[in-house]
One Martini backbone bead per residue (centre of mass of N, CA, C, O) as a GRO file, in nm:
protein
  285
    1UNK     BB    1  -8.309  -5.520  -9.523
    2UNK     BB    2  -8.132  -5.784  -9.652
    3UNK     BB    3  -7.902  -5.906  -9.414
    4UNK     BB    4  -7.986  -5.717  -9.204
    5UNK     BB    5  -7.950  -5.683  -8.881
    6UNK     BB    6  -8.188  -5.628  -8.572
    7UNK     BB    7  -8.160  -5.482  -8.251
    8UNK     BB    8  -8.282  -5.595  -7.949
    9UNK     BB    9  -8.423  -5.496  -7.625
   10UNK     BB   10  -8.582  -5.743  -7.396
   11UNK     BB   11  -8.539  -5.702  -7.123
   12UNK     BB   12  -8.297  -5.793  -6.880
   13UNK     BB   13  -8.187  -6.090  -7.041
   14UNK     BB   14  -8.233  -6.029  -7.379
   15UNK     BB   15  -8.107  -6.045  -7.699
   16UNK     BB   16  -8.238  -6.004  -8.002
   17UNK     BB   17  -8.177  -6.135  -8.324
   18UNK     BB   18  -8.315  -6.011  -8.665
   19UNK     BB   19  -8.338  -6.203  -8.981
   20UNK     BB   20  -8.345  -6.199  -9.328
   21UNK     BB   21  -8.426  -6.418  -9.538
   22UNK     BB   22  -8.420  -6.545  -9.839
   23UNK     BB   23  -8.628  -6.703 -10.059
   24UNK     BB   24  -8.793  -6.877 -10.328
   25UNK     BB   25  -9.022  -6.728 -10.265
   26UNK     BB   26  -9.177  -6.475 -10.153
   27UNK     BB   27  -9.144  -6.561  -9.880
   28UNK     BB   28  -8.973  -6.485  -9.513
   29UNK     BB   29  -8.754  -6.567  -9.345
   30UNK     BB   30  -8.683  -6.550  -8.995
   31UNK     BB   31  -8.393  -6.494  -8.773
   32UNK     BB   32  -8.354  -6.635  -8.422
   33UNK     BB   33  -8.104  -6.508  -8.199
   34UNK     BB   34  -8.055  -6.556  -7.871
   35UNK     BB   35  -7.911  -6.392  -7.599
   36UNK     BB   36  -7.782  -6.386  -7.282
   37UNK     BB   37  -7.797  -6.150  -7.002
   38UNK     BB   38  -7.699  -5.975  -6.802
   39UNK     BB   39  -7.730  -5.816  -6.499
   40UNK     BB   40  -7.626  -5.519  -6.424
   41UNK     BB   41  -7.527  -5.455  -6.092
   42UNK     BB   42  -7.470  -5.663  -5.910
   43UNK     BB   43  -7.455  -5.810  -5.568
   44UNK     BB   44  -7.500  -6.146  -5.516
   45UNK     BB   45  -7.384  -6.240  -5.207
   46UNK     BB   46  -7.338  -5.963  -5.056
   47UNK     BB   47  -7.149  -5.774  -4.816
   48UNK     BB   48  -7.249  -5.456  -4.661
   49UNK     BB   49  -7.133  -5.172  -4.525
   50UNK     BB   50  -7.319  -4.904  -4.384
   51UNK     BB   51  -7.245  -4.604  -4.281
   52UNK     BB   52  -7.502  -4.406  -4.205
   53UNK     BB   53  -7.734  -4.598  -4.303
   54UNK     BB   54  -8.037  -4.466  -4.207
   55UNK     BB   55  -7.979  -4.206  -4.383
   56UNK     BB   56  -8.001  -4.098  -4.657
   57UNK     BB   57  -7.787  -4.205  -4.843
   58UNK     BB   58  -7.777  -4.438  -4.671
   59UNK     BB   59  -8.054  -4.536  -4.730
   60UNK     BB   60  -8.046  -4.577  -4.964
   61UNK     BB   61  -7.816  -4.782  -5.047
   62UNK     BB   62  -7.964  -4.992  -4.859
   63UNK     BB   63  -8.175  -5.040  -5.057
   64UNK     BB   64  -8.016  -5.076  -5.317
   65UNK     BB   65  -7.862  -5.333  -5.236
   66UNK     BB   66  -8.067  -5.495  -5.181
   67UNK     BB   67  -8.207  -5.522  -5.478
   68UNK     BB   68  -7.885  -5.624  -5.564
   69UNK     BB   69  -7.869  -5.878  -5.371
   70UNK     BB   70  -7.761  -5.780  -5.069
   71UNK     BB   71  -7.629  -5.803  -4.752
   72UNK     BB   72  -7.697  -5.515  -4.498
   73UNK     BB   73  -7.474  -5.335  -4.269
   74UNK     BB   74  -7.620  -5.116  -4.042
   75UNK     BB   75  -7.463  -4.856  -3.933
   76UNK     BB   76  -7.580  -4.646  -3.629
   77UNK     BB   77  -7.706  -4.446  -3.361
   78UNK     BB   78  -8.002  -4.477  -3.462
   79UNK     BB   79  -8.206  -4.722  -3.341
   80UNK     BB   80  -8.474  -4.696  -3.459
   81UNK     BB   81  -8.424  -4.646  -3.752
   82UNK     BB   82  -8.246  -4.876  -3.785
   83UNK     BB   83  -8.432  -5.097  -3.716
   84UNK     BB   84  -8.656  -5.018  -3.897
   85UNK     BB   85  -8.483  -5.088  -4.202
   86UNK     BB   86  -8.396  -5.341  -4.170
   87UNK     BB   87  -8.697  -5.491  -4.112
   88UNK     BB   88  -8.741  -5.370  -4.434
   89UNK     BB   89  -8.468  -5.506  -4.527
   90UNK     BB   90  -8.375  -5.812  -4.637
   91UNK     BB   91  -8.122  -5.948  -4.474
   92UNK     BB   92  -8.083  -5.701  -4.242
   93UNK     BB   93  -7.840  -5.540  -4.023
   94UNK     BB   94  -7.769  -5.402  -3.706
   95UNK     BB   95  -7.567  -5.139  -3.577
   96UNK     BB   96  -7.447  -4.949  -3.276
   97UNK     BB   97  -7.195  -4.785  -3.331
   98UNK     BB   98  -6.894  -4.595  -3.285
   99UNK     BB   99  -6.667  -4.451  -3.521
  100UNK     BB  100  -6.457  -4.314  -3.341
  101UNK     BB  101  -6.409  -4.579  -3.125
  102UNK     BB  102  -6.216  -4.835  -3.159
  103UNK     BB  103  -6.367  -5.020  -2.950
  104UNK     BB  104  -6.629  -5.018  -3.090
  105UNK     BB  105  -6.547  -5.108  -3.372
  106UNK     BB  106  -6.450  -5.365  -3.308
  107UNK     BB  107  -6.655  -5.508  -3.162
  108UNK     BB  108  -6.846  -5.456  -3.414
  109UNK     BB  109  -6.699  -5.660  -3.596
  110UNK     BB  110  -6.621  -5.952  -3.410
  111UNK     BB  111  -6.895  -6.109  -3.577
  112UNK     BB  112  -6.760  -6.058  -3.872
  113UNK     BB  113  -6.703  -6.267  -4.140
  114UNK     BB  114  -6.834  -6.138  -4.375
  115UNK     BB  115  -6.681  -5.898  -4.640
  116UNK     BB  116  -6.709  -5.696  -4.951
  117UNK     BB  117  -6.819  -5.415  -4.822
  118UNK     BB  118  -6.787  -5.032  -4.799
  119UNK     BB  119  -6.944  -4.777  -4.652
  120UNK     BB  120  -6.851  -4.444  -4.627
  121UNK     BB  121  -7.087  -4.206  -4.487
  122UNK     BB  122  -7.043  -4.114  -4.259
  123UNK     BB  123  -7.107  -3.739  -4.132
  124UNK     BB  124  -7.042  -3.374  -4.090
  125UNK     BB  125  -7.103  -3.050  -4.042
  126UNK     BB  126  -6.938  -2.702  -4.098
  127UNK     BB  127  -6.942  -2.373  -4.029
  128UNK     BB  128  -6.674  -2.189  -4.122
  129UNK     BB  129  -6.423  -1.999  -4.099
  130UNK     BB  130  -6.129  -2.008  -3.947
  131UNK     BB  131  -6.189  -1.797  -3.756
  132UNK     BB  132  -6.505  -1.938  -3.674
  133UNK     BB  133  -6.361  -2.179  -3.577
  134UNK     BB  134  -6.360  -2.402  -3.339
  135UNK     BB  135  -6.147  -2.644  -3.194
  136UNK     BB  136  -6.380  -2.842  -3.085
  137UNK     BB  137  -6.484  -2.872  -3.349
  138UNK     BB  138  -6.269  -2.892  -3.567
  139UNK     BB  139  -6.208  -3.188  -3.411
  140UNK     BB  140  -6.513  -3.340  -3.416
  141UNK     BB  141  -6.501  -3.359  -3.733
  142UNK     BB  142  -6.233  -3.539  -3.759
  143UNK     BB  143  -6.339  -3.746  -3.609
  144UNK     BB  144  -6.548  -3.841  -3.820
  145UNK     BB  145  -6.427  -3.827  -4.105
  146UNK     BB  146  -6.169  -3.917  -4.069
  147UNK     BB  147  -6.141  -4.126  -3.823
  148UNK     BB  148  -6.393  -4.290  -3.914
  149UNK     BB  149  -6.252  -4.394  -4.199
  150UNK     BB  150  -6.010  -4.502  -4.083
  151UNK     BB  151  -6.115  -4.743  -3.858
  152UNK     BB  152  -6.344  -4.851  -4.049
  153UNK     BB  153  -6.122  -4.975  -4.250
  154UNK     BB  154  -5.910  -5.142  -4.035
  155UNK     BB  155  -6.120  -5.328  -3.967
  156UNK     BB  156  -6.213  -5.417  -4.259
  157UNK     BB  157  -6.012  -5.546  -4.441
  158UNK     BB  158  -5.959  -5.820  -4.386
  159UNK     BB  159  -6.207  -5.906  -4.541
  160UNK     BB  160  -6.172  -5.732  -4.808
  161UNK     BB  161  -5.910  -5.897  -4.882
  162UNK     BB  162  -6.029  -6.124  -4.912
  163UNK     BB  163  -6.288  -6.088  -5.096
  164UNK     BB  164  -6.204  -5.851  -5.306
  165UNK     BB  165  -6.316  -5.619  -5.256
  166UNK     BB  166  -6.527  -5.265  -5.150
  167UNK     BB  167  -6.434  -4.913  -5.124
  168UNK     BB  168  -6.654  -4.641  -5.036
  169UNK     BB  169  -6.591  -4.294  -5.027
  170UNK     BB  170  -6.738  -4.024  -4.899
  171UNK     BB  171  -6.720  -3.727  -5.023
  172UNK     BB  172  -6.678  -3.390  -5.158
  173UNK     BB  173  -6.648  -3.129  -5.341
  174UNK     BB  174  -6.528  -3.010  -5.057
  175UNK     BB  175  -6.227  -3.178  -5.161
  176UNK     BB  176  -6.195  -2.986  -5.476
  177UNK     BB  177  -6.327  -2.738  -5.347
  178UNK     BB  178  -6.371  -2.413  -5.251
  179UNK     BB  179  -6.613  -2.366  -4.981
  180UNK     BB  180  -6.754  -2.130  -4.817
  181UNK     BB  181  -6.752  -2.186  -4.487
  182UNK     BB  182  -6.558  -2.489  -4.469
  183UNK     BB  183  -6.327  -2.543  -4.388
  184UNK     BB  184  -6.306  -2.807  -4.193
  185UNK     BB  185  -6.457  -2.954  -4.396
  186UNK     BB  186  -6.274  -2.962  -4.620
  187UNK     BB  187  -6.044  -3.097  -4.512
  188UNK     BB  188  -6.160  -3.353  -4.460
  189UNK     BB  189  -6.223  -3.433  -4.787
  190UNK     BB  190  -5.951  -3.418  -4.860
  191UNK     BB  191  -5.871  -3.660  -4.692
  192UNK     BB  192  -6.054  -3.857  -4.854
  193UNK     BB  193  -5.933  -3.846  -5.104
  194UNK     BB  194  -5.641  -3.937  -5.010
  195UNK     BB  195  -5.694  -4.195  -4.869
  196UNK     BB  196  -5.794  -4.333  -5.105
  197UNK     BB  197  -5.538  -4.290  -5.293
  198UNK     BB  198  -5.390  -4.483  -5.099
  199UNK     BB  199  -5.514  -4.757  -5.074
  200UNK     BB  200  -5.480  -4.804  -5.384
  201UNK     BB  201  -5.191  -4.858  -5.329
  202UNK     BB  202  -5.166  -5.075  -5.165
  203UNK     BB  203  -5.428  -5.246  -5.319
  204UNK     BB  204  -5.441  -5.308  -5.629
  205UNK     BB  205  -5.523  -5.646  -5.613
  206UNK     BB  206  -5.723  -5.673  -5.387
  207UNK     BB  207  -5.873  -5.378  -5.408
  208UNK     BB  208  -6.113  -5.143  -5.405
  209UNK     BB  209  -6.107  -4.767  -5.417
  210UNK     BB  210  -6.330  -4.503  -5.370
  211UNK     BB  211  -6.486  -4.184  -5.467
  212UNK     BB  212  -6.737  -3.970  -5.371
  213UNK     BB  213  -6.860  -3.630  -5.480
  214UNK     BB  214  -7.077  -3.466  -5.410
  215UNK     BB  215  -7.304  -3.253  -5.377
  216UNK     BB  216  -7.606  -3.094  -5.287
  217UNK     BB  217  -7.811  -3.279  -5.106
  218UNK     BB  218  -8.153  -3.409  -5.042
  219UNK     BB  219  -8.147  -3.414  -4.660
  220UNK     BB  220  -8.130  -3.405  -4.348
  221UNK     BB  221  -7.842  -3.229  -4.343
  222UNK     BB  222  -7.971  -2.996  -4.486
  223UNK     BB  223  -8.226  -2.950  -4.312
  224UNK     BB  224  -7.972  -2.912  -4.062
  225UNK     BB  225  -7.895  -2.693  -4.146
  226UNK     BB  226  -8.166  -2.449  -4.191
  227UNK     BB  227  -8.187  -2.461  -3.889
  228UNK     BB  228  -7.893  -2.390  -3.770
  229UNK     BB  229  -7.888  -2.113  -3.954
  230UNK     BB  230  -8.175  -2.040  -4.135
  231UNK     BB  231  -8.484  -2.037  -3.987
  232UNK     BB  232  -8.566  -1.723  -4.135
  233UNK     BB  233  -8.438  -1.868  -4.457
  234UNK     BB  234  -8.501  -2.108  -4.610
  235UNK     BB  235  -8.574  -2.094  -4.860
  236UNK     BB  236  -8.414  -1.942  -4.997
  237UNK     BB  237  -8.136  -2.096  -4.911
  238UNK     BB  238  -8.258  -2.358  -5.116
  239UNK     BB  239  -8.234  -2.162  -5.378
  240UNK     BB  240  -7.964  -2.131  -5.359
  241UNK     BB  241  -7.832  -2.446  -5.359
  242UNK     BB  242  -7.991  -2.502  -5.642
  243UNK     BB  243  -7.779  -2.291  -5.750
  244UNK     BB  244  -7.515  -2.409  -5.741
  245UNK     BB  245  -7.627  -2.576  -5.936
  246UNK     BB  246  -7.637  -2.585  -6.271
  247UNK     BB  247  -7.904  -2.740  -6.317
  248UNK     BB  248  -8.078  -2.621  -6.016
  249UNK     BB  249  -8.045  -2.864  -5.829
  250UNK     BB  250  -8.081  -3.120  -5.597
  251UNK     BB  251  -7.938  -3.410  -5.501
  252UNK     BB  252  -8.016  -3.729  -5.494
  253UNK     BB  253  -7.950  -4.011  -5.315
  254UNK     BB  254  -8.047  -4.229  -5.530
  255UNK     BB  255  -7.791  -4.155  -5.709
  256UNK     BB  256  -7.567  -4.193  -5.554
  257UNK     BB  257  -7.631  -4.505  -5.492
  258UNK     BB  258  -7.567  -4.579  -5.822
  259UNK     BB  259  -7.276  -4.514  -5.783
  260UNK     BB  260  -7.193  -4.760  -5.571
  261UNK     BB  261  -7.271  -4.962  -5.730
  262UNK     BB  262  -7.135  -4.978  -5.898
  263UNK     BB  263  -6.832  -4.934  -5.808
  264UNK     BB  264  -6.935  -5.277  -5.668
  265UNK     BB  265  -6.930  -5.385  -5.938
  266UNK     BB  266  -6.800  -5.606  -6.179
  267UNK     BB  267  -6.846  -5.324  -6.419
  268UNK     BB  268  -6.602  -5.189  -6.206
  269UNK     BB  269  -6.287  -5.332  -6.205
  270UNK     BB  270  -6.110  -5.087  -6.365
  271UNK     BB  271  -6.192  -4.889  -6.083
  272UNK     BB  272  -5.923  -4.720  -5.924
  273UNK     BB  273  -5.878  -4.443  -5.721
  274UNK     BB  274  -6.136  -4.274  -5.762
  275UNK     BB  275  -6.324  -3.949  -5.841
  276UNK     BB  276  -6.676  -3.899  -5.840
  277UNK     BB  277  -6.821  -3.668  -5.895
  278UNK     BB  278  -7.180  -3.575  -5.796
  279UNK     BB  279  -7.300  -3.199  -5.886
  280UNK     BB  280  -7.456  -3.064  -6.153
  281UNK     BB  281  -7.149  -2.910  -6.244
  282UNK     BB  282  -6.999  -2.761  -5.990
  283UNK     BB  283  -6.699  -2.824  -6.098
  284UNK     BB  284  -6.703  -2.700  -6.442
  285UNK     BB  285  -6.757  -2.424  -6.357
   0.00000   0.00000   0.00000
């Protein structure tokens, strides 16, 4: 149809919108007008401290901010797998530090002078009901999910303030319902909730703070599940987990890892204080 638009995007950066002009004789003449378009969701010139980064969802994330343009600060205890991630992904490094350890986090901070990105991901899981929690179980895991998220954040804020940077804390469908012999673990997730939602009413002007709440994704941390609960009925108890999601299957590490990235982009800018199931529809149900 003569004079009307139709376009088309050719690549990551142009939009052409070609329009049909009648002419005099029978021959049209088409007018082509290129439009620039940003590549979205980069993060170009950032730097982003990604905790429990060397494996699992925290390594796919180093590897995605990577590509989008960041400068990645892995920080993780397992020094071989860490040091051999940053070796593979330009401009990064790595730090070893305990974070739930105050001293330790201070000191592993005390040399990083930019920083834009806070990616709160390390965290362990427990199984058992309230009766079968053991009390030195129960201290350990909030000491890694709730006091490392606490430490960690802590210690990043003046940076992450100065730069109006973006912190995203991993949290768990596990602290937005109920999952069966979860009691420790869901408490957790729950104060990882609590947490976002409170940091984002402190700075609301300053940064933004989300969370990102995985169902349940197929990681190492899967696979040590299943050796230390299940060793003699892997698949059954894995094709159970798959069922667990309505969708059928496991979230894969870099699901999780382009959601982070959205977040800490620029086209996220009026998103903060949020919690972001991805879950497989498992909230839904």
């Amino acid at each position: 149809m003569l004079n009307q638009p139709r376009a088309s995007l050719t690549g990551d950066n142009f939009l052409i919108q070609n329009r049909e002009v009648p002419a005099r004789t029978t021959d049209r003449r088409v007018v082509a007008t290129i439009h620039a378009m940003a590549t979205p969701f980069r993060i170009d010139g950032k730097t982003a401290l990604i905790t429990g980064g060397a494996s699992g969802i925290g390594e796919q994330t180093s590897r995605i901010f990577t590509e989008a343009g960041a400068k990645v600060i892995i920080v993780d205890i397992d020094k071989s797998r860490a040091e051999a991630l940053a070796a593979e992904l330009p401009g990064a490094t790595y730090k070893i530090f305990d974070i739930t350890d105050e001293n330790a986090v201070r000191e592993g901070m005390a040399d990083i002078e930019q920083l834009d990105i806070l990616i709160n991901n390390a965290g362990i899981g427990l199984v058992g009901n309230a009766e079968e929690t053991g009390a030195d179980d129960f201290d350990r895991i909030f000491r890694v999910n709730v006091r490392g998220v606490y430490l960690m954040t802590k210690f990043c804020l003046p940076l992450i303030r100065a730069a109006h940077g973006s912190i995203v804390n991993l949290g768990s469908v596990a602290g937005l319902v109920g999952v069966k012999r979860r009691f420790a673990y869901c408490g957790t997730k729950g104060a990882v909730v609590a947490m976002t939602r409170q940091l984002a009413v402190d700075y609301p002007t300053e940064i933004r703070v989300n969370c990102i709440a995985p169902g349940t994704v197929d990681t190492p941390f899967v696979s040590g599940y299943l050796e230390k609960y299940h060793s003699h009925e892997k698949d059954k108890v894995r094709a159970e987990l798959n069922q667990r999601q309505p969708v059928g299957r496991l979230g894969k590490p870099d699901e999780i890892g382009y959601l982070a990235l959205y977040l800490c982009s620029d086209q996220a800018a009026f998103v903060n204080g949020g919690v972001f199931p991805i879950d497989g529809g498992w909230t839904a149900a």
